[in-house]
Each structure stands twice: as structure tokens, then as C-alpha cells.
GUGU-87680 format. One record per residue (C-alpha): residue number from 1; x negated, y, z negated. Coordinates in steps of 0.2 Angstrom, whole numbers, always signed. Layout:
<rs>
  seq     xx     yy     zz
  NUM      X      Y      Z
...
</rs>
This chain:
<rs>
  seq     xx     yy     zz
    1    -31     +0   +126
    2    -21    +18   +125
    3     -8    +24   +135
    4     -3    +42   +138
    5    +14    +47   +142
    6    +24    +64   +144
    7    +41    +65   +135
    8    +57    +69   +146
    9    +74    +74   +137
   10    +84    +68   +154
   11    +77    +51   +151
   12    +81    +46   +136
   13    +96    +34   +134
   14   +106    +24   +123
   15    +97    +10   +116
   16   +106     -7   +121
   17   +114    -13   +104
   18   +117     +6    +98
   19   +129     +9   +114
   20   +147     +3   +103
   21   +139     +9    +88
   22   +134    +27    +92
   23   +141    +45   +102
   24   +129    +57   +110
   25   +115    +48   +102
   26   +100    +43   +115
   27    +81    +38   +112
   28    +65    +42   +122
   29    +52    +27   +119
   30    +35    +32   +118
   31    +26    +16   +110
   32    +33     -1   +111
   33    +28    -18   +119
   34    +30    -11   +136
   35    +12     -2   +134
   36     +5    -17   +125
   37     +8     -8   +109
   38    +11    -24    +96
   39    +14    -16    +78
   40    +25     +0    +79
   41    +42     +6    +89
   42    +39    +26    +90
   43    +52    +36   +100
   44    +60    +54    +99
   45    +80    +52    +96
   46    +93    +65   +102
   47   +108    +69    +94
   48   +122    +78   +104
   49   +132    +89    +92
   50   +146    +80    +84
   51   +137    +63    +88
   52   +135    +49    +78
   53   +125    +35    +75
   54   +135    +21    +64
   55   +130    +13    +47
   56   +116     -2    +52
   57    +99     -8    +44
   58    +83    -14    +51
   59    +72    -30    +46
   60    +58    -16    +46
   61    +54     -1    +41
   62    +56    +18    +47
   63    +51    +33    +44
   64    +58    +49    +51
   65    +54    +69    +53
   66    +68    +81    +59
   67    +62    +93    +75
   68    +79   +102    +79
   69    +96   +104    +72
   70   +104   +100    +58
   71   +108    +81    +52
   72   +118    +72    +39
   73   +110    +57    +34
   74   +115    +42    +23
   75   +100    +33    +16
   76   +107    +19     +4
   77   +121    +27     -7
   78   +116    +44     -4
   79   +119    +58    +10
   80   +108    +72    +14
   81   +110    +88    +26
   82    +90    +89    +33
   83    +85   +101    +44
   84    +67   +105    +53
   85    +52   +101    +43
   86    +62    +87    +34
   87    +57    +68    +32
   88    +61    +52    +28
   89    +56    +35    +24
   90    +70    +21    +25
   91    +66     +4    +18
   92    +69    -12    +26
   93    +85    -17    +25
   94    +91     -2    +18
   95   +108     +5    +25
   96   +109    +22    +33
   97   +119    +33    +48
   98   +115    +51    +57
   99   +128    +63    +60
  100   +126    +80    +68
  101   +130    +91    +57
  102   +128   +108    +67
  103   +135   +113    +85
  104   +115   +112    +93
  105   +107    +96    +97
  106    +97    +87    +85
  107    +80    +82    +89
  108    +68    +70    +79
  109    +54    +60    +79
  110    +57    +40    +75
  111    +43    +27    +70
  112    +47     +8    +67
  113    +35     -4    +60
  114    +34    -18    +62
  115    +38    -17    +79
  116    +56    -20    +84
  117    +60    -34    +95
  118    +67    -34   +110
  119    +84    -36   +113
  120    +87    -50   +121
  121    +99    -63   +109
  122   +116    -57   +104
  123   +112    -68    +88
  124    +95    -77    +88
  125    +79    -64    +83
  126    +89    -49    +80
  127    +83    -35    +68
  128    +95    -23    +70
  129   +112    -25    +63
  130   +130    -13    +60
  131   +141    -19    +45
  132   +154     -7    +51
  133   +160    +11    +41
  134   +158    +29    +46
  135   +142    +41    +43
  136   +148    +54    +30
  137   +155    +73    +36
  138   +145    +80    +24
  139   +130    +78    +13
  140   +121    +85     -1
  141   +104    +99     +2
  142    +90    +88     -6
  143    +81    +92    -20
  144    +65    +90    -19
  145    +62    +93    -37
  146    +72    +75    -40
  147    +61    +59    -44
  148    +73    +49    -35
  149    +75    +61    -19
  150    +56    +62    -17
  151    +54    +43    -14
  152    +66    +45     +0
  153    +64    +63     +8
  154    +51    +77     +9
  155    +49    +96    +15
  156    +37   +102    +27
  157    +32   +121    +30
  158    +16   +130    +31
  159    +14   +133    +12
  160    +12   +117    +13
  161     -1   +114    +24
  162    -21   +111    +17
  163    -33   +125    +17
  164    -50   +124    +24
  165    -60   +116    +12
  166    -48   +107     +2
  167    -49    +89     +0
  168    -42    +76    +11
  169    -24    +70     +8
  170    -30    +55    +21
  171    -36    +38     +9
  172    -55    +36    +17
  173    -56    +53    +29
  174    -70    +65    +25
  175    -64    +81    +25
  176    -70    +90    +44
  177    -71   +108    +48
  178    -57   +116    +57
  179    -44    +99    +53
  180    -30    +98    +41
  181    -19    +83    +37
  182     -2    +83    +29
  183     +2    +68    +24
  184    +20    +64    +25
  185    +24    +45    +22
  186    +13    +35    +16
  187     +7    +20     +2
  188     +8    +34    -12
  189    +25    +40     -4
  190    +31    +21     -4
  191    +29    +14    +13
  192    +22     -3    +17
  193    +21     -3    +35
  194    +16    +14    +41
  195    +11    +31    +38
  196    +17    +48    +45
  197    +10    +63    +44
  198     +5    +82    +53
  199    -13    +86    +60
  200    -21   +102    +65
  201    -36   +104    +74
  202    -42   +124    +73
  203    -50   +131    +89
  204    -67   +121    +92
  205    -63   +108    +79
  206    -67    +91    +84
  207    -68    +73    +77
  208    -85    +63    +84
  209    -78    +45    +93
  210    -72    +33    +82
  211    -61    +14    +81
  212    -50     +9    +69
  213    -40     -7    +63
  214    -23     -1    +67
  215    -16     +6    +80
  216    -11    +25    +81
  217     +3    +37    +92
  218     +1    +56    +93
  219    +16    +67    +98
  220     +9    +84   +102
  221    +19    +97    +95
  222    +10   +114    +98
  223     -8   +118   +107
  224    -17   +110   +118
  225    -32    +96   +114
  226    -45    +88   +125
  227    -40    +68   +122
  228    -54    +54   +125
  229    -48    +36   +124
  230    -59    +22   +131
  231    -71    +33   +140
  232    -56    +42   +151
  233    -52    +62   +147
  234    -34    +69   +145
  235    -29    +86   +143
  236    -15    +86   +132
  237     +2    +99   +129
  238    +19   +100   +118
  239    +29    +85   +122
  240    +13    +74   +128
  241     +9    +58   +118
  242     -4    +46   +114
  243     -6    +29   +110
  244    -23    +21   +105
  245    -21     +4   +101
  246    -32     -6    +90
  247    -52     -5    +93
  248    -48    +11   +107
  249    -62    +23   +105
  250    -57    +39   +105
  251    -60    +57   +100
  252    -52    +71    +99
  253    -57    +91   +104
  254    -49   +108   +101
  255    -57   +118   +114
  256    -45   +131   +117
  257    -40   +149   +107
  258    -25   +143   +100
  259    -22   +128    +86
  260    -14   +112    +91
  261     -5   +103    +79
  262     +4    +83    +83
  263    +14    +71    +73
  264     +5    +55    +71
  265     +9    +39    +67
  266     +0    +23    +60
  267     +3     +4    +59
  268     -2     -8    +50
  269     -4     +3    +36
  270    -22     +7    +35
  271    -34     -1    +22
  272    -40    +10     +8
  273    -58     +8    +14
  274    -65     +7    +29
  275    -52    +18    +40
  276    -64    +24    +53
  277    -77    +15    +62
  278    -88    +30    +72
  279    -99    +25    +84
  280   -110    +39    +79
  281   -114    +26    +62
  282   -120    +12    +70
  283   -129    +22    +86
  284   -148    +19    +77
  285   -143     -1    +82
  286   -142     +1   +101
</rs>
């Protein structure tokens, strides 16, 4: 099962239980129950200038990386000004707000896991809740040096970025010519749910087809890529997405002059062994 989807900024809207909590804030839903997605809740949020989005805290977790604009954001006791390249992991249960902090939109990319449930109770099953207070005016520039900031935020820039050859920050993927992964959350970083991280895929890179036990979404950022997903072929731009769910075979293909880079998301968190099944392993059996 996968599902592919092209993001619209006019569509997004205020998620219901957000509307007397929040100002300017709306969400674009790529991945929820809707497309038989059953383990994460991955969206891209907008943030009008001068909007806010209340104090409140999940019964799940999240993780979170900044696009556009400029955002203070409470996590726990602490506020942060983060900016593009920025993420975030925010624990289950713990507190946290969004303001915008600039006088342009703010733009970033939202993953939930486990997968939020739908609203449809004022009291019974909710997972969402609002104790009340106001997101700060003003926040602190993280440092990244700090023990404590790093289990919360990260930076990303293309320093940061792996070179060709160097090993794989991915648990149980070999490193492949011409792909990079910068890992941004994940078991090391702290999560328990999820991980979120960049890829790149160099012109005429490729990964052979292949399953996993999790299911994946792929917010394309930059580039174009060739996309297979249960035998079916996508061609695939900024602002499209991708959901593979669990046991979708799928493959991926760079066959342009350019690079294409995504943000991609993982839930359950994946096993330290055995991450990829590739069909090209087991092909002497059929």
C-alpha cells in the first residue's frame, strides 16, 4: 500500500481542537489514517506572522524540521528562536508552543508517531490537550554546543551533509554510490517512535527495490526522482510526497542532471538489524 500526494498551501487548514487554541496557524496532512497509514501523522504546518499556536502536549511523540521563517518555540521550560535547517524532537507529554517570531510565514515539516487519533470525542480518546498560558515573545538562539540543547534541537547546513564514501549514519543501510543520509532524530538522538532525517540521491543514483517493517513518507524538497511503489512509476517534484506503507516495495531512481534531496520520516522506529528486505537477496529462490 503507498499513496502519493502533492502538497497545496491554500489547502491547509486549522486542525479541529487547534481552532480556540491557535492564530494564523493551519496544517497540510499528508500521512494519516485517511490513506490507511496506521503508525505516523506527518503534515507541513503554516504559521502566518504574528501567529500562535497555545501551550498543549501530545500522548505521542513529535519531531519537527523548520523550512521557512523564523519561530519561537517553547519545548518544556525552555524557548528557542529556530530558523531553516533547525529541528526538533518533543517527547510525549512534554509541553511546548510556536510563535512567529518574524514578519514572513513560517513553514515546517511535522511528524507524529504514534499516529494521532482522530478527533472525534470532546473527552473520551483524546491525545491532544491545552493547560492554558501564552507562547513566549522571545526566545534564546540555541546552542548547539549544550548537552542539554542537543537532546532537544539540531542544525542542518551542508557542512553537514556526508561525503561520498563516508559511512552510513542510517543503523543497518550499506552505504550506496551517489546517496547521502543525514540523520536528524533518531534512537541515538532520543526518539522512541520515529526517526527523521535528509536524503540525497546524486544524478543516476539509485536504490534496487526493497520492503521494510515500518512504514515511511517522503516530502521532496529539491530535484526530481523516478519513484516505484508496488510495481506503479511516479515522477516526483518539490512539494510532492510519498507514503510506502508496511511490506510496499519500492525503489527509488535519480535519473536527472540535478540532485534531489526529501525529508523522510520513519515509524515504528526501525529495528537495528534487518531494515531493508531487497527483493534482489532472495531472487535465486524464485
Amino acid at each position: 500500500m503507498h499513496a502519493v500526494s502533492m502538497i497545496e498551501p491554500l489547502s491547509a487548514q486549522t486542525p479541529e481542537g487547534y481552532k480556540e487554541h491557535s492564530s494564523g496557524f493551519r496544517r497540510a496532512a499528508y500521512v494519516d489514517r485517511t490513506i490507511g497509514s496506521v503508525h505516523m501523522g506527518t503534515s507541513i504546518c503554516f504559521l502566518d506572522p504574528s501567529g500562535v499556536v497555545a501551550p498543549h502536549l501530545h500522548s505521542f511523540e513529535e519531531t519537527f524540521y523548520v523550512m521557512e521563517g523564523s519561530l519561537i518555540a517553547q519545548i518544556g521550560d525552555k524557548a528557542y528562536r529556530v530558523l531553516p535547517g533547525d529541528f526538533g524532537l518533543i517527547a510525549t507529554g512534554l509541553p511546548h508552543s510556536f510563535r512567529n517570531a518574524g514578519n514572513q510565514p513560517a513553514r515546517w515539516l511535522e511528524m507524529q508517531a504514534p499516529q494521532p487519533r482522530p478527533m472525534m470525542h470532546s473527552t473520551y480518546g483524546r491525545d491532544t490537550f491545552f493547560p492554558g498560558g501564552e507562547p513566549p515573545s522571545a526566545g534564546d538562539v540555541p546552542n548547539f554546543a549544550d548537552e542539554a540543547t542537543r537532546k532537544i534541537l539540531g542544525h542542518f547546513d551542508e557542512s553537514k551533509l556526508p561525503k561520498p564514501g563516508a559511512p552510513s549514519e542510517m543503523e543497518g543501510f550499506n552505504p550506496t554510490t551517489g546517496v547521502a543520509i543525514k540523520m536528524f532524530v533518531d534512537r541515538s538522538f532520543g526518539a522512541v517512535h520515529q526517526s527523521l532525517f535528509l536524503i540525497q540521491y546524486m544524478p543516476g543514483a539509485k536504490i534496487d527495490p526493497h520492503d521494510h517493517t515500518f512504514e515511511e513518507s517522503y516530502y521532496i524538497v529539491s530535484g526530481r526522482v523516478k519513484a516505484t511503489a508496488d510495481g506503479q512509476v511516479y515522477d516526483l517534484g518539490a512539494g510532492h510526497t510519498i507514503w510506502t506503507g508496511v511490506g510496499c516495495i519500492h525503489s527509488f531512481e535519480n535519473v536527472g542532471s540535478e540532485p534531489v534531496r526529501w525529508i523522510e520520516t520513519q515509524a515504528p522506529l526501525p529495528p537495528a538489524r534487518e531494515v531493508f528486505r531487497f527483493e534482489r537477496d532472495w531472487a535465486q529462490y524464485q
